[in-house]
N, C-alpha and C positions, 0 to 999 in steps of 0.2 A: 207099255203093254200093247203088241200088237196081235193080230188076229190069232198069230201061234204061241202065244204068252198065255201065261194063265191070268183068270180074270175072276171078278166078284164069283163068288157062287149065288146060282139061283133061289132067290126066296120063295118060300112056302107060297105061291100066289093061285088065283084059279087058274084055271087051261087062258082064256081069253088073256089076262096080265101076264102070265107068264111070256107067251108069245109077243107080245108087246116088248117086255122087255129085251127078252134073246133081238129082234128087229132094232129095239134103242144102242141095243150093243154091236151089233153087226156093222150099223148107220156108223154110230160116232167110232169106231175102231177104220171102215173105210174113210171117213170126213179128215179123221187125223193122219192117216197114209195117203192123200192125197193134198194135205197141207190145206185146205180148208179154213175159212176165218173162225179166229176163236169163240166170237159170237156165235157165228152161226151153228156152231155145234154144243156150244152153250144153252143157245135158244131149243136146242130140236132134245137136250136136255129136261130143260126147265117144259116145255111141251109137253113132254112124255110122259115125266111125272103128273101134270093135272090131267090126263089124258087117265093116269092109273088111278088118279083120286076119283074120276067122273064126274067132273067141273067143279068138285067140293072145295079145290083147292087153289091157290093162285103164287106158283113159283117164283122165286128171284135163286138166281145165279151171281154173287158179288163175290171179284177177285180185289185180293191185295195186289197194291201196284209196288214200285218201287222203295213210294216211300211208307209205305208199311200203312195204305190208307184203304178203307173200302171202296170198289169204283164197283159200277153196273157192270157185271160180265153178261148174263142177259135175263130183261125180263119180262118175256112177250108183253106179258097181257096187264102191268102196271102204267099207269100215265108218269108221262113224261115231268111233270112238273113233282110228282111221289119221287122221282128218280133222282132229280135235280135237288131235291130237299135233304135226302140220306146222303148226296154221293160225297164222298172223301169223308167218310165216317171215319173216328180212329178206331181200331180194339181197344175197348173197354170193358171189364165185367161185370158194371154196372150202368151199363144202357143196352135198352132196347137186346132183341135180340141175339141178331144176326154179327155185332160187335159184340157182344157176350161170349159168343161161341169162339169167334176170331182170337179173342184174348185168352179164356181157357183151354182151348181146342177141345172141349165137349158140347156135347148137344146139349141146347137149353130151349126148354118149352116155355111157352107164354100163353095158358089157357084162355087169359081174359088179360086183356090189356088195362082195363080199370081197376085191377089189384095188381097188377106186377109196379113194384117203384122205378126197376131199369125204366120201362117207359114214360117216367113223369114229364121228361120234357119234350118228349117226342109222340104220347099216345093220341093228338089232335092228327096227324097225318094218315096213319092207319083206319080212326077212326071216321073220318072223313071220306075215307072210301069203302065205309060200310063193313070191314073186317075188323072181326071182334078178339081176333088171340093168333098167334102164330109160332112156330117152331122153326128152327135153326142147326143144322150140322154141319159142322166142320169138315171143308174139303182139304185133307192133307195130303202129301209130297209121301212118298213110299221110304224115305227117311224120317217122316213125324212132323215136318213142319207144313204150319198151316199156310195155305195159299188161298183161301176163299170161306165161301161160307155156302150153302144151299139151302133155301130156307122157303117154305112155304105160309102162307096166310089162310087164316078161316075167316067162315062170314057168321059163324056161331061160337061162343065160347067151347072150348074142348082142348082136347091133346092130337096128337096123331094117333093113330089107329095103330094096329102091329102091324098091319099089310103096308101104310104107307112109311112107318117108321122102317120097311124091310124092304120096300122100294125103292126109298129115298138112301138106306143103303147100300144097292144095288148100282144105283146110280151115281154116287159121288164116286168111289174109284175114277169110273171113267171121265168125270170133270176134271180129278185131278193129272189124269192122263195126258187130257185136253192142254190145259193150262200149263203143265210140262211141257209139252209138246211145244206149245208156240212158246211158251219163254227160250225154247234151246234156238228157236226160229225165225224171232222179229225182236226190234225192240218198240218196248208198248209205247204208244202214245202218250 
């Protein structure tokens, strides 16, 4: 998808998110026609989104690599040692999120990490950073197949909101855009 491509349609959002978004898409449609690092357009992704949550929320961007593992695609505002714990997750649909969705390729919500079983052997890491439930969307390929996952964290038990479950739809297209983009362009590390 490039700037004369058709893209997400606009979600229902207020005048301020809405403009946000049309600008998240402008950015990463220029970022990707300029060959731009896939993080960094990853990052200005996963940004954008907790920018539309109003710091409610706390993004990760994780792609599949070659060998079919989750790695960090980007996650500003997570420590590096959370990173270093999840990274080369496999998909699975019974862990944790973010691997849940990878393996189904639907979105799977995680209201409270102290009742979902996916998390039993992983809900010390989450909750160690004080995030109590998080949710998970599948970023797929314009053929169906899954390339990543986009997935936010809360600091309260809950679900996603409509405006951010319609955000965050707004915004995976273009991660998968992304992730297209540099797989036709590098080979990953």
């Amino acid at each position: 998808m490039h700037a004369n491509e058709s893209s997400p349609a606009l979600p229902s959002q207020l005048p301020a998110q809405r403009s946000l978004l049309l600008l998240a898409r402008e950015r990463v449609l220029r970022m990707v026609d300029e060959g731009r690092p896939l993080r960094d357009i990853l990052g200005h992704l996963a940004t954008t989104a907790e920018a539309l949550a109003e710091g409610r929320t706390v993004a990760s961007i994780l792609v599949l690599d070659r060998e079919g593992l989750l790695r960090n695609g980007a996650s500003p505002n997570l420590p590096a040692d959370y990173l270093d714990a999840i990274d080369r997750l496999k998909p699975d649909p019974a862990v944790g999120t973010c691997a849940a969705a990878a393996a189904t390729g639907h979105t799977v919500l995680t209201p409270s990490f102290y009742d979902d079983a996916r998390w039993a052997e992983l809900r010390h890491l989450p909750l160690a950073l004080g995030f109590r439930g998080a949710w998970s969307m599948p970023v797929k390929s314009p053929e169906g197949r899954v390339l990543g996952t986009f997935g936010t964290y809360f600091r309260e038990h809950r679900e996603p909101t409509a405006q951010e479950r319609e955000a965050v739809g707004f915004l995976v297209p273009l991660a998968a855009l992304a992730i297209g983009a540099a797989a036709e362009t590098a080979v990953p590390g």
